[in-house]
Structure formats: C-alpha cells, structure tokens
C-alpha positions in Angstrom: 109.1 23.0 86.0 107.4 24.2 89.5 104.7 22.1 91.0 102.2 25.0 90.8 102.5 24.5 86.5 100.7 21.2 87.5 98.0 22.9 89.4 94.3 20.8 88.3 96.6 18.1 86.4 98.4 16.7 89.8 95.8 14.4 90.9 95.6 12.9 87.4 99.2 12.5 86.7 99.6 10.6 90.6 96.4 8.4 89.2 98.0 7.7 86.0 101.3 6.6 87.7 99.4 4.0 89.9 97.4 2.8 87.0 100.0 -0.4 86.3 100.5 -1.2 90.0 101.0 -0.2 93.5 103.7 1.9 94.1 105.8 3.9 97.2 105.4 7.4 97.3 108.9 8.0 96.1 108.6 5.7 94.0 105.7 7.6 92.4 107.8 10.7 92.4 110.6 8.8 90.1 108.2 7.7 87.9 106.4 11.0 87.4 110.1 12.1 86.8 111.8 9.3 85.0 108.4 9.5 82.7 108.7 13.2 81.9 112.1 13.2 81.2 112.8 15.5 84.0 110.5 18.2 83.5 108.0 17.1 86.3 110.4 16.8 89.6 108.4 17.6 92.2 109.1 17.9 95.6 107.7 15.3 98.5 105.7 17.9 99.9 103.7 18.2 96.9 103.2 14.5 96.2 103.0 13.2 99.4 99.8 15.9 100.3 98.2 15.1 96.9 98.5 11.2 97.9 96.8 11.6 101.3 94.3 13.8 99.6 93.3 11.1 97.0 92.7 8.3 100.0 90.8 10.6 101.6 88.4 10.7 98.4 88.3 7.3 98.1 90.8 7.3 94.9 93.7 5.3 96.2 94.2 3.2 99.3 97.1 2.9 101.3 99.0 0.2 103.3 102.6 0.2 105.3 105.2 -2.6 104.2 108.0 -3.5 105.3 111.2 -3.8 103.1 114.6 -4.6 103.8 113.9 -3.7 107.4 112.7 0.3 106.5 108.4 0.7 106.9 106.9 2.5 104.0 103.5 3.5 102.6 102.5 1.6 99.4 99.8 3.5 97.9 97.0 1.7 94.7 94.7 2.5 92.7 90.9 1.8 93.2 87.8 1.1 91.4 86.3 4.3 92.2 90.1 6.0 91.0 90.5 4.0 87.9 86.6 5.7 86.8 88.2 9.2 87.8 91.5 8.7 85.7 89.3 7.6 82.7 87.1 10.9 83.0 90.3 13.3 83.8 91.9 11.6 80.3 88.5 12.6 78.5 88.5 16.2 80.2 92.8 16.4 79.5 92.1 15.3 75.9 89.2 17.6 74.9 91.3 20.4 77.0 94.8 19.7 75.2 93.4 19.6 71.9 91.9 23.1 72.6 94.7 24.3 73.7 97.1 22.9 70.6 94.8 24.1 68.5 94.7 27.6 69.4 99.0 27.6 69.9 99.5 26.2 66.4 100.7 28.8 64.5 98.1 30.0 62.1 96.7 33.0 60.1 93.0 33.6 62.2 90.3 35.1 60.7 89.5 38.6 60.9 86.7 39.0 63.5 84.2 42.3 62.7 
C-alpha cells in the first residue's frame, strides 16, 4: 500500500508505535510493517519527515545513542503526544465506524 493511503492517519500510526517505548526510526518502520502484516511498508522518506515533524509539535522528543559503535536517533513519546494519540483513537474510531458502516453491504432505504 503507498504512503499517500496513509495521508491524515501517519502521525497517529508513528504515535501509536512509540506508545510502549522509545524506539529508532527504523525500528519504527519495522514495527509499523511487522504490525500490519506488510501492508504499511513505507519508505524512510515518509517516516523519517513525519518523525521530525511530530518533535517539532512537541509530540515526540528525540535523542542520538550510540550502539554497537553506529549513532542513531531514538525517538519517545510525550505527555503532550500520548493526549494526541488518545484523541486521534477517538476521532479514528468514530471515523472507522462510519466508514464500516456505510461499506457493509446492505439494502439502503429509498430516499424521495
């Protein structure tokens, strides 16, 4: 599945995938791939952009380790984005209940 599919749901998905811990950026990308069975394999020009973009709001925060002599940005959740992943799983739920609902197959009334 392309990365634009994602469009509105990226940000949610990357804050979701920090939720249980701080993680690399490609680690991040194997989750959001290992955890969707494949379908969401996006490309580190998507994920690494949406990343910077969510420090910059304050979302996640950022810090370079060092491991097994290779530096590498570990990004983690914060307060203010663990209040913005609980309102995008309100907004996601209302929305993909909408959605389901009108893709189920069904006979629909006759409108006049």
């Amino acid at each position: 599945m392309r990365a634009e599919a994602l469009k509105g749901h990226l940000d949610a998905l990357l804050l979701a995938v920090l939720e249980d811990g701080p993680q690399h950026g490609y680690a991040v990308i194997e989750t959001i791939r290992d955890g969707s069975g494949g379908t969401f394999d996006l490309p580190t020009g998507t994920v690494y952009p949406a990343l910077h973009r969510l420090e910059r709001s304050g979302f996640v925060h950022s810090r370079w380790d060092t491991v097994g002599g290779r530096r590498r940005r570990t990004y983690e959740l914060t307060l203010t984005g663990r209040q913005v992943l609980s309102k995008e799983r309100e907004v996601w739920n209302t929305f993909s209940t909408a959605v389901s609902t009108l893709l189920a197959r069904r006979p629909w009334p006759a409108t006049s």
